[in-house]
N, C-alpha and C positions, 0 to 999 in steps of 0.2 A: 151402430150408426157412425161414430167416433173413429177417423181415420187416426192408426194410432204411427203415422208415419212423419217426422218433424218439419217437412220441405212441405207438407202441405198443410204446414200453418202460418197463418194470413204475418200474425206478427213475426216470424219466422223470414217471411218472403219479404214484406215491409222491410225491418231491418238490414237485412242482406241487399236491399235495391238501395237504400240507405247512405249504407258502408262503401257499395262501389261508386253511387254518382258522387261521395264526397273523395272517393278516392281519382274517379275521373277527373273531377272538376281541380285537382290538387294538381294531378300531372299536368292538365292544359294551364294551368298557373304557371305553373314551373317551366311549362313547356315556353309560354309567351315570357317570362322572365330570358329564358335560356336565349331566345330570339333577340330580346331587348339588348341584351350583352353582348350577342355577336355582331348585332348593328350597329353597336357604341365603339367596340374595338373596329370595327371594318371601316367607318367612320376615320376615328383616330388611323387609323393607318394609310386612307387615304391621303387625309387631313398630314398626315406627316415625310410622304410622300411627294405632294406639292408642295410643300414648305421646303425640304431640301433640293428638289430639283430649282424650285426660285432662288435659294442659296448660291447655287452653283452660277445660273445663268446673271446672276448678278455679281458676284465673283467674277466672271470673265468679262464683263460689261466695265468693271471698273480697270480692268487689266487690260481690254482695249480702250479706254481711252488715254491710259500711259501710253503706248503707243502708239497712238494716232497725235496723241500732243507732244511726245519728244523727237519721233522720228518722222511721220507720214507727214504732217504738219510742218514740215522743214522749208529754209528756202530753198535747198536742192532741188528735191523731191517735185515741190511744185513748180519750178523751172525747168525740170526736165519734161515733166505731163503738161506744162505751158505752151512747149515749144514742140515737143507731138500733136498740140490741136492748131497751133498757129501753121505750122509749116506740113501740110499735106502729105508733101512729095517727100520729104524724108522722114515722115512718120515712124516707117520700121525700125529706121536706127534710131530714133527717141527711143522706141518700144522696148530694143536688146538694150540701150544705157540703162533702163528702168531694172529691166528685170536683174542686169547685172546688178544694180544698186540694190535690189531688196530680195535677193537669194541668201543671203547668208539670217535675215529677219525673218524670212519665210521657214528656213530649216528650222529656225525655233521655234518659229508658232507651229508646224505640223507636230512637231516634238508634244505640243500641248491639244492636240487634235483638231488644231483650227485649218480646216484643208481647201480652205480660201482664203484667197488676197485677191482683190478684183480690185478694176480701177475702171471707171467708167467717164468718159467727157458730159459734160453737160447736156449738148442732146441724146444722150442714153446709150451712145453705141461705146461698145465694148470696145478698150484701148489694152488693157491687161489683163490677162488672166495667169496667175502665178501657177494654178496647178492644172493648166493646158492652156501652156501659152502661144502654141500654133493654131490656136481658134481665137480669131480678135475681130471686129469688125461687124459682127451682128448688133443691131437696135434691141433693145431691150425694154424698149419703155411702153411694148404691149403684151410682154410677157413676164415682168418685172414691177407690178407695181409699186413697191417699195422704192427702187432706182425711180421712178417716176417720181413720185413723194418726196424725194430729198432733192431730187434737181429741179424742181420747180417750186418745191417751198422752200429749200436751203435750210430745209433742218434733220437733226439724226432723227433712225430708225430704227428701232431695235423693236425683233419680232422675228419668227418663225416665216418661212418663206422657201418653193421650192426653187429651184433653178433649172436652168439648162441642162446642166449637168449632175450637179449635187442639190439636194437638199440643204438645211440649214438653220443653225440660231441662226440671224446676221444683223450686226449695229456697223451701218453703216450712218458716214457723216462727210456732210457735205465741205469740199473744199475751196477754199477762195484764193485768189490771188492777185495782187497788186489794185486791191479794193473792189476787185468782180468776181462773179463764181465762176470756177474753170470744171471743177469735176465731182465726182465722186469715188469715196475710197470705201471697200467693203470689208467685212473680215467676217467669214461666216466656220461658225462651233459645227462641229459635227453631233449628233447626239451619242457617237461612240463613246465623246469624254463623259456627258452624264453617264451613262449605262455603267462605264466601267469605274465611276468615284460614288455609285449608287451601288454597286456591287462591293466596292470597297469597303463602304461602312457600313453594311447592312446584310452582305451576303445577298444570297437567292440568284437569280435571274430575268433578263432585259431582255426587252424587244423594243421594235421601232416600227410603225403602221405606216401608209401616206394614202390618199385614198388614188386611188383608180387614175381616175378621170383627171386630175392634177398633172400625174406624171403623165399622161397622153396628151394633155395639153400646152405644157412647160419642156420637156425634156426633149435634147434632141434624140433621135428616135434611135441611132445607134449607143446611147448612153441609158435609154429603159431597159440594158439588161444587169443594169446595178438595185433592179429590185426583183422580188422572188411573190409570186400571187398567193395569197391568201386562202387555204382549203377551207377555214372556220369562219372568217367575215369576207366573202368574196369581191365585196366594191374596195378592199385596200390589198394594200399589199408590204411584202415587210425590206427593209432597208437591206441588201446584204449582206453589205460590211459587216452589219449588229448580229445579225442573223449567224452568219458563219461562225463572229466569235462566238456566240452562245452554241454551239456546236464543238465548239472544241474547248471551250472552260471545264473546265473543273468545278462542278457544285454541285450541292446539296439539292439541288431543284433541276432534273435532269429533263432532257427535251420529250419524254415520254408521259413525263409528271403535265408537262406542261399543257401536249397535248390531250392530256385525259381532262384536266380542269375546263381549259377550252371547248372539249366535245358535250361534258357535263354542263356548261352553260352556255351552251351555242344559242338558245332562243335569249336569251338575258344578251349576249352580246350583241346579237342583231339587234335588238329592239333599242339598246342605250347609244352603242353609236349609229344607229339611222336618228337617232335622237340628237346625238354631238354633245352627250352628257361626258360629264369625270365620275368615275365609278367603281364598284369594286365588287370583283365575285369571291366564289370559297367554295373549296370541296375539298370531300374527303378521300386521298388517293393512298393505297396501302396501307390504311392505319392511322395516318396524320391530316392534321387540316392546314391545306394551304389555299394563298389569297394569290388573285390576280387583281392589282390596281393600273386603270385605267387612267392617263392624265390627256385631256383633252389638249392638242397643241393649233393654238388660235393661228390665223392670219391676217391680213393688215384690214381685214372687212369685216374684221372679228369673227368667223366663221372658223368651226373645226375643220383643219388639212389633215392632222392628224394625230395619233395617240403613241405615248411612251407607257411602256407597258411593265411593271415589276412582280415577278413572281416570287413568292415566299412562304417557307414555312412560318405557320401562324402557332405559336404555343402559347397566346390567350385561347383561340379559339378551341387548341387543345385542350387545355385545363376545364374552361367554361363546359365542352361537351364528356370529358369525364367528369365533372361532377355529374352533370343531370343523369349521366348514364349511371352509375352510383348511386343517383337518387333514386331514378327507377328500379334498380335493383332493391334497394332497400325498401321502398312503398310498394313494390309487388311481396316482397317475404313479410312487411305490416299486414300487408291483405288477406293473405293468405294463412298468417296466423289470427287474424281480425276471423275471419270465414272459416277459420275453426273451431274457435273456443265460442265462436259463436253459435256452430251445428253443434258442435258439446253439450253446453247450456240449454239452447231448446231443446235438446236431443232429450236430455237429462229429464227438462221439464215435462213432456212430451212423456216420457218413461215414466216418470211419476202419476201424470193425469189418466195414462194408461193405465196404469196400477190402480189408481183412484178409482176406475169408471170399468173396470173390464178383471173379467176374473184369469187366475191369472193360470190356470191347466188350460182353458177353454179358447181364451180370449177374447167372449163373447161378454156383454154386459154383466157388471155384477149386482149384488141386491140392491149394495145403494144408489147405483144408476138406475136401476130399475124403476125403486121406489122414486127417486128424483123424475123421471119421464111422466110417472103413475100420479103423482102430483101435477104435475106443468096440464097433463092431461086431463085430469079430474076439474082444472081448472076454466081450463078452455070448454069443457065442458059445460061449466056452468055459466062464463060467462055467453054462450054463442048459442046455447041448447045444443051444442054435438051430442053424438052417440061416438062411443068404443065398446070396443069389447075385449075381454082378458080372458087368453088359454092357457091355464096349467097343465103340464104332462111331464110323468116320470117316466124311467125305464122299469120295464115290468122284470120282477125275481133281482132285482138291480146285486142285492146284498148273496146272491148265491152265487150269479158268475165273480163276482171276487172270491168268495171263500174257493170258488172251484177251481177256476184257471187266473187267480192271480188278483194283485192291483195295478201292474201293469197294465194286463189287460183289457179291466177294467174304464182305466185314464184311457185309453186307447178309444174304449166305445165311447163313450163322453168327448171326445175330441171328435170325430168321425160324427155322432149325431150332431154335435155343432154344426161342422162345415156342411151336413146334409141338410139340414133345418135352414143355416143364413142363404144357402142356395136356393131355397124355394118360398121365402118369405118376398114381400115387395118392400119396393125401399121405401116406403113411408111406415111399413112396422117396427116395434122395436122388438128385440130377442137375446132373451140372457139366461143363466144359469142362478137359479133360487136359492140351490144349496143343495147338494149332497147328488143329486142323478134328479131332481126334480128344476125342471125347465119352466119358463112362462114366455108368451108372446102377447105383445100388448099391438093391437089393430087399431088404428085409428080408423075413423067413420067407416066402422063396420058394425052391422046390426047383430043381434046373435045368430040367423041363419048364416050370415055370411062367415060368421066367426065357426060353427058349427060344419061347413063344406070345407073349410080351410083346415081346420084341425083333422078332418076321415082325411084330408088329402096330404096332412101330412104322415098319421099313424099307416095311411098306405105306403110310404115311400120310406119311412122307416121298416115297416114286414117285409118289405119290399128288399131292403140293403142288404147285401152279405156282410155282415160286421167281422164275424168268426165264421168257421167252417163247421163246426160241431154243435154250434145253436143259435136258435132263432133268436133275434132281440125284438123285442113290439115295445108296444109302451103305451100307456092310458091317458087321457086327455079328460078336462074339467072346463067347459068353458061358460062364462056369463056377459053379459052385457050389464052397462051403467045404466041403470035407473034413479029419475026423481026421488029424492032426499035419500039416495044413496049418498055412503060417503066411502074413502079406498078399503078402509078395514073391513066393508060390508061386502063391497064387488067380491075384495078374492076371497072371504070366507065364500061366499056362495060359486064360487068356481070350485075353490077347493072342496065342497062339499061334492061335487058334480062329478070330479076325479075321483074322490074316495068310493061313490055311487060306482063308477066306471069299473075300482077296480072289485066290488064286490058281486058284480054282473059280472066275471068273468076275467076280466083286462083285457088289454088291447083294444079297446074299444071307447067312442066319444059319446059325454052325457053331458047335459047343459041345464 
């Protein structure tokens, strides 16, 4: 009855379900740890991202107001843009004294990527433009609201803003003269210089976004071909100037890298800029982990126009995912010696209870399992009023086929009547080996007839067996049933009496 096989014992199963869900629940620890630290450092890299690009952008903030306060500020300066708004009709030649006057100031600020100098009159229309100074004369104060801002409040601006032409940081400040406002002077960063003083201390690789609809609605239409459209966020588009150079730098973060990060987070990027979030993705391209950080670039409505973009190899996030991958390796070869010595162990136990409960030629029950069942039995009996019943049967001349062909083959018959016997017993009987070639089957709630059909049906199926080729095996049957103020020592003497009856009728044969 005693499966003596270890996987199908209950404590066996238990423990091993055990072992894995602590082992499960260890790697989603570790797992949400691993997570936690990559959101801390993706954070922090954000986080130190806009802190240096605010570095810069104030850096140059203070560099134009030198500037604006030694030279643009001048009484020249503002006497010659006085007398461009005063005097109409010679306007143009104000315009060439201007530009003569501040080409040699202008070659340095390009020098420093500032790729405007604008000069605008009070009511907004355009007087200079240093880096296309044959476009002059456009209003700007419906497509500029920054120049709007400063010449009607008369105070600086500084802020992100697209243009006609270019893009732009731009601090621009409003200029006065002879105690009234006369114009406005601009000076707008290109985000070339961040990209490449972000490249310079940090490595990786820049881009520059602006959305869509900005540049179709600010730019003049022959100057939207200074931006290149976006195959991964479709509503922007990327600066080309930045664009290009990132095309031909030199770095560790190559435009293939770039693209794979982007295709790997294409739903994450639409969702945070239709959002107008500052963000930051990560993936794993070739072996290493790198980060895209997003920096939101506001406008004067406070709205996102657009994002600066740095890609970098990440060796936090490196490290952080080879340890966990190292941890997994490690808690899979824990488990897996855990899920060994633990089939060992029951294994073992399992082997021993085998041994304990089951003989060991046969594999069938042995006496003390027997007597243990014959007991539990005897008990049940008494207390429920059941009926069983016990069949003893040996193999008949049992000690002549050893002496004649062997004890092999012997063991042989005794093995073969086992597995023929546990085949035609039901699963509620038990069957084991008594000792020496003498067998018993103990029936529960069987009467002595039924005990008595069962045992001719098995001495039939043993006449029945080819054991050997050279002689018949049978074998003789004893069987009794439990009677009132019986006790076990009384049942099987009177079976065994029934067998001894059997076999002096002849053998082969059942007596009860």
């Amino acid at each position: 009855m005693q499966k003596p096989i270890f996987f199908s014992n209950k404590y066996y199963l238990v423990t091993l379900i055990l072992v894995i869900i602590v082992f499960v629940v260890f790697i989603l620890f570790s797992y949400t740890e691993k997570t936690e630290e990559e959101q801390f450092f993706l954070n922090r890299s954000l986080e130190r991202l806009n802190s240096e690009v605010e570095v810069i952008l104030n850096t140059y903030n203070i560099a134009a107001d030198a500037v604006f306060n030694n030279i643009l500020d001048s009484e020249k300066i503002k006497r010659i843009i006085y007398y461009g708004w005063e005097f109409e009709d010679r306007r143009d030649n104000y315009r060439h004294y201007l530009q003569a006057e501040l080409e040699p100031l202008y070659e340095d600020l390009k020098r420093y990527h500032v790729r405007q100098l604008h000069i605008h009159f009070k009511d907004g229309s355009s007087f200079l433009r240093m880096h296309r100074p044959e476009t002059y004369g456009d209003n700007l104060f419906d497509v500029r609201e920054s120049i709007k801002y400063v010449n009607t409040e008369e105070r600086k601006f500084v802020g992100f803003e697209e243009g006609r032409i270019f893009n732009g940081y731009r601090y621009i400040y409003p200029l006065n003269y002879n105690g009234e406002h006369l114009a406005s002077v601009e000076f707008s960063l290109s985000f070339q210089a961040v990209t490449e003083l972000l490249k310079d201390n940090f490595g990786g690789a820049n881009a520059f976004i602006i959305k869509n609809e900005l540049i179709e609605e600010t730019v003049f239409k022959e100057e939207q071909s200074n931006y290149l459209n976006s195959s991964i966020i479709p509503e922007y588009s990327y600066d080309k100037e930045i664009y290009n150079n990132l095309l031909k730098a030199e770095s560790d973060v190559n435009l293939n890298i770039i693209r794979e990060i982007n295709q790997k987070n294409q739903k994450e990027l639409a969702a945070q800029t239709a959002a107008e979030n500052s963000f930051v993705v990560s993936s794993r391209v070739d072996g290493s982990y790198y980060t895209g950080s997003f920096i939101n670039i506001k406008g004067i409505d406070g709205k996102t126009k657009a994002y600066l973009i740095s890609y970098q190899e990440n060796d936090s996030l490196n490290f952080i995912n080879q340890n966990f991958f190292t941890t997994i390796i490690i808690s899979m070869i824990f488990l897996i010696l855990t899920i060994i010595l633990l089939t060992i162990i029951f294994s073992s136990n399992n082997r021993l209870r085998f041994l304990a409960h089951n003989d060991q030629l046969t594999g069938v029950s042995n006496r003390h399992h027997l007597t243990e069942v014959l007991e539990r039995e005897y008990d049940r009996s008494s207390r429920y009023n059941n009926s069983f019943s016990l069949i003893i049967f040996d193999i008949d001349h049992f000690k002549s086929i050893n002496d004649n062909f062997g004890h092999d083959q012997g063991d042989f018959i005794l093995k073969e009547l086992s597995r023929l016997v546990k085949k035609n017993i039901r699963k509620s009987d038990y069957f084991g080996r008594w000792g020496g070639e003498e067998f018993i089957v103990i029936a529960p709630e069987s009467s002595l007839q039924d005990a008595e059909k069962f045992a001719e049906k098995l001495r039939k199926e043993i006449e029945e067996y080819n054991f050997m080729e050279k002689r018949k095996v049978t074998a003789s049957f004893g069987a009794a049933e439990i009677k009132n103020g019986d006790n076990i020592d009384q049942l099987i003497k009177r079976a065994d009496d029934a067998l001894y009856r059997a076999k002096e009728k002849g053998r082969n044969r059942v007596e009860v």
